[in-house]
N, C-alpha and C positions, 0 to 999 in steps of 0.2 A: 761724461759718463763715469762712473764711480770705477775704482782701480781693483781686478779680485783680490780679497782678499791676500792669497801667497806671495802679491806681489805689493804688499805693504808692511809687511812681518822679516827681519832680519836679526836673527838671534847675537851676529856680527856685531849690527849695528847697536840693539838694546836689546832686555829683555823686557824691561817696563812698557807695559800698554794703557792703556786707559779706554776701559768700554764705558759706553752708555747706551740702553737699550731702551727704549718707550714702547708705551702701551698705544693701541690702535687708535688714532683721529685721538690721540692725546687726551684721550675718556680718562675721566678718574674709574679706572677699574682697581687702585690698591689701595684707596682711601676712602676717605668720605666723600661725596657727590652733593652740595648744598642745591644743583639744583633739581634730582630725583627724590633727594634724602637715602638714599641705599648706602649701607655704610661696609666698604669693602676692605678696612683697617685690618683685618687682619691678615689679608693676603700679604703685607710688608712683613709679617712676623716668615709668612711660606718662603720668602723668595732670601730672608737672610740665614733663616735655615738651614736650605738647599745651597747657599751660595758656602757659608763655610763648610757643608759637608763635603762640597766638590773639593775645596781646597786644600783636603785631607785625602781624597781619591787621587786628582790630577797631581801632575809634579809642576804645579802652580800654586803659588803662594799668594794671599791675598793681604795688598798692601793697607788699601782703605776703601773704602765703601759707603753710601749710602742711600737707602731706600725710601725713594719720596713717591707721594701718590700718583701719579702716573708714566715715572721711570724710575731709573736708579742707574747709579753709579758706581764702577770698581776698579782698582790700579790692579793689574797683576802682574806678576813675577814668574815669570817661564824658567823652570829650576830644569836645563836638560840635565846638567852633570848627574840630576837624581834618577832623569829617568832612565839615562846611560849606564848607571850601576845597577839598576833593578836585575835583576837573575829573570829566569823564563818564570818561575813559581810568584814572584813578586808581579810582571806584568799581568799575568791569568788575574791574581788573586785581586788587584785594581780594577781589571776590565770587570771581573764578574761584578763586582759591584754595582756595577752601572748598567750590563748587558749580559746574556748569557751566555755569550761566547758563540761555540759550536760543541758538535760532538766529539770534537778528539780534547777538546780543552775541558768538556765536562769530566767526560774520563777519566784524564789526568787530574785533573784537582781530588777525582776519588780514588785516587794511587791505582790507577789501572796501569799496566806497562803497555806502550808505545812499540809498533813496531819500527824500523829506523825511517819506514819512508811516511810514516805518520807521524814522528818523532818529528820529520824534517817541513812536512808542510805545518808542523804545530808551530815550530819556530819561525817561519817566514810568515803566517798570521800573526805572533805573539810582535813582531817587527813592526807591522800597520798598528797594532794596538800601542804600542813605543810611542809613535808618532802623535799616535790621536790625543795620546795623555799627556803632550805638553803641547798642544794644541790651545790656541784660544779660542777660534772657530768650534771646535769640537767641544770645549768648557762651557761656552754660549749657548750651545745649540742645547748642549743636556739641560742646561738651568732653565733654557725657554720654556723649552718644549713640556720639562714638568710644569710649570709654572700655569700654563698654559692649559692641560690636561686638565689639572685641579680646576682651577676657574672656569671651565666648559661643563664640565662636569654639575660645578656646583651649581650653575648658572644652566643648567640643562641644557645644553645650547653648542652649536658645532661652529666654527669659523676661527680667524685669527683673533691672535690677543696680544701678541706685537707686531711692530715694524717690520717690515721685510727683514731689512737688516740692521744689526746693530753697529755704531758707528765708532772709531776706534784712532788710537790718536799715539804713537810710537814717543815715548819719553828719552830722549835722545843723552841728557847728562841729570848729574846732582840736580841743579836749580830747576831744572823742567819736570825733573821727581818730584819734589817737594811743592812746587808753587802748587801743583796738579792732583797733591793730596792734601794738603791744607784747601782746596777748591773745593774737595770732593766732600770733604769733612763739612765742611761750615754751609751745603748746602742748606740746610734747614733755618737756619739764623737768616741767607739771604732771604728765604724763601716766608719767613717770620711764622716758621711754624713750632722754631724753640729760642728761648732768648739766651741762652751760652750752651757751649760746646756739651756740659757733663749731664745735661738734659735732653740731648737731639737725641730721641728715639730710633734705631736701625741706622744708626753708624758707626761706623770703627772707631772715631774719638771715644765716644762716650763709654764704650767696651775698654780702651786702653787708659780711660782718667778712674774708671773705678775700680781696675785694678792694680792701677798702682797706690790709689787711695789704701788698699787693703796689705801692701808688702810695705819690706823697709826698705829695698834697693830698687827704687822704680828701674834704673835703668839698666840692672841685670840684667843678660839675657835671657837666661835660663824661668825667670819669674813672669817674665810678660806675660800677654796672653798668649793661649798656647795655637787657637788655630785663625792668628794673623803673623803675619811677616814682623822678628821682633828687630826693634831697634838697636845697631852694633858697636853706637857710638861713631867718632867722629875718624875720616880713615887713617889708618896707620900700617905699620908691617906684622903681617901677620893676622890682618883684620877676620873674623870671622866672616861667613855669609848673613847676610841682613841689609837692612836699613842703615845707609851711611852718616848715623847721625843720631844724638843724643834722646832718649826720649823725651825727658823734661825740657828741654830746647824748643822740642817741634811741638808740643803742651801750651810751651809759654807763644808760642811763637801762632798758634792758633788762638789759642784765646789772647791774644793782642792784639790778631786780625779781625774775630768777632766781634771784638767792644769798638772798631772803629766805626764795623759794618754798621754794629747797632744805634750810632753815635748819630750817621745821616749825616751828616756836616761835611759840606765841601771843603776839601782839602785840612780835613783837620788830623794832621800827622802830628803825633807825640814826639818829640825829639829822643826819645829814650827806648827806639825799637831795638828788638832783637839781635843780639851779637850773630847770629844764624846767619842773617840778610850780609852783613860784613864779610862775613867769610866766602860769601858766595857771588860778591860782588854784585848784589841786586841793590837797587832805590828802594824805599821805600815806597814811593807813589808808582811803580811799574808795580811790585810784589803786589798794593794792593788793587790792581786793575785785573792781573790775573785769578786772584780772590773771587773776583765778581765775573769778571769774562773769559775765562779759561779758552771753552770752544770756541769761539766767534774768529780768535786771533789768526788761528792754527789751520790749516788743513788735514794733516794727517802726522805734521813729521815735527815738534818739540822739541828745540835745545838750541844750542850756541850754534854760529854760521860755520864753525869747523867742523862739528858735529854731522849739522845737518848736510856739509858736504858731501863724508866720509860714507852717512846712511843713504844718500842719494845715490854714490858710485857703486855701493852695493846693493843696492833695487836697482841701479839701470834708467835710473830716470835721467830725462833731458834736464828738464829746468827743477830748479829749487822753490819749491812749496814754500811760502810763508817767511821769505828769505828777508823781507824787508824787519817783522815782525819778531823774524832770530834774533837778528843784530841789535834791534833795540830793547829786548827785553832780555836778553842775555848776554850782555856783552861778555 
């Protein structure tokens, strides 16, 4: 039986997730359909959209992503410290966004004054709203459900348009971030619906190689793109919040997984991979297994066997998820 949700999420343990959500009976409902001919392509343009606009609402960040015709893919980044500083004016002014609140939060955002004991149930709701906005469940649920509406709509028609539930996979260190967004990037390449990275339509690579095509310091922070999670380089003291790791690194280091993908060739490893993989203590031939089979490995729980200890005693689980699967691909 599948584990609820609260009891797979530990901000402790990570804050990296990895959703993937599908469309119903795995129907091409965001693509083309070769065998109806009904060409529902542009609904991947609705769903990345919506997906970076949430990531400017929630106090989640969105690491990489990508939107294939009948699911998609996203790593996110649960930022609580941001949602912890928000002021009560800052929580309102994110919820509305999304929902209309109530009537003492409408009020207030029209500078009506508050009596104290409306004052005070306004802040024990603006508290649930805290909670919800660095939520992944709750991140999920808004992106569906629009997603969802539009396509019923368009489609005149009432019923689901995903999966019950979306399935979700806890990033426990560095290597298990990285293998699991370089996966999520180069789905189109496996999938051979683009032959390199700075071509796959509705993904985060392709958004972060044409812009740094256009700067002179790709790996500046400040220059990336502005609404994915930027790259902070590699850690040291003092490290900013981001991506522990260089962008032109994780660039080269995806497209040297792609041209292998594209290659087809049993065991045909380059002797001249990525300084990235060294530092991280990964093989070569494990790195590119998880390339291709990210989910299959995992259950829910991603990283090193110390790692995945430590996540394990703070969910409260008996046994360890995917323990044989840690230790070999993370040593």
């Amino acid at each position: 039986m599948p584990r609820p949700r609260y009891s797979q999420v530990s901000l402790e343990a990570t804050p990296y997730y990895h959703c993937i959500s599908r469309c119903v009976r795995r129907a091409f409902l965001c693509g083309s359909d070769n065998h109806t001919g009904q060409d529902y392509e542009h609904r991947r343009q609705w769903i990345e959209d919506k997906l970076l606009q949430l990531g400017q609402i929630f106090a989640i960040d969105i690491c990489a992503y990508a939107i294939m015709s009948n699911h998609y893919h996203v790593v996110l980044h649960i930022d609580k410290d941001q949602a912890q500083n928000w002021e009560l004016d800052d929580i309102i002014s994110h919820w509305h966004q999304l929902f209309s609140g109530n009537l003492l939060s409408q009020r207030h955002s029209h500078g009506e004054s508050l009596g104290p004991e409306e004052l005070k149930v306004l802040e024990d709701c603006s508290e649930t709203w805290r909670e919800r906005l660095m939520d992944i469940s709750w991140f999920m649920r808004v992106l569906n459900e629009h997603i969802a509406r539009e396509a019923n709509t368009e489609d005149n028609c009432t019923g689901r348009f995903w999966e019950g539930r979306f399935k979700s996979q806890a990033l426990l260190d560095e290597a298990a971030l990285i293998a699991c967004m370089a996966y999520v990037d180069l789905n189109p390449i496996r999938s051979k619906m683009s032959t390199t990275p700075e071509e796959s339509d509705h993904t985060s690579i392709k958004q972060r190689i044409h812009k740094a095509q256009q700067i002179e310091y790709p790996n500046a922070m400040k220059q990336q793109v502005k609404t994915l999670m930027p790259f902070v380089g590699n850690p040291r003291k003092d490290m900013p919040d981001g991506l522990p790791f260089k962008l032109t690194d994780y660039m080269e280091l995806v497209d040297w997984s792609g041209r292998i993908l594209r290659e087809d060739k049993r065991g045909a490893i380059p002797n001249d991979f990525p300084p990235i993989l060294q530092r991280l203590n990964m093989e070569p031939q494990h790195w590119l297994y998880l390339t291709k089979e990210y989910e299959s490995p995992f259950k829910g729980l991603v990283g090193s066997v110390n790692k995945l200890r430590q996540a394990c005693a703070l969910l409260g689980y008996q046994r360890l998820p995917g323990l044989r699967n840690c230790a070999l691909f993370f040593p």
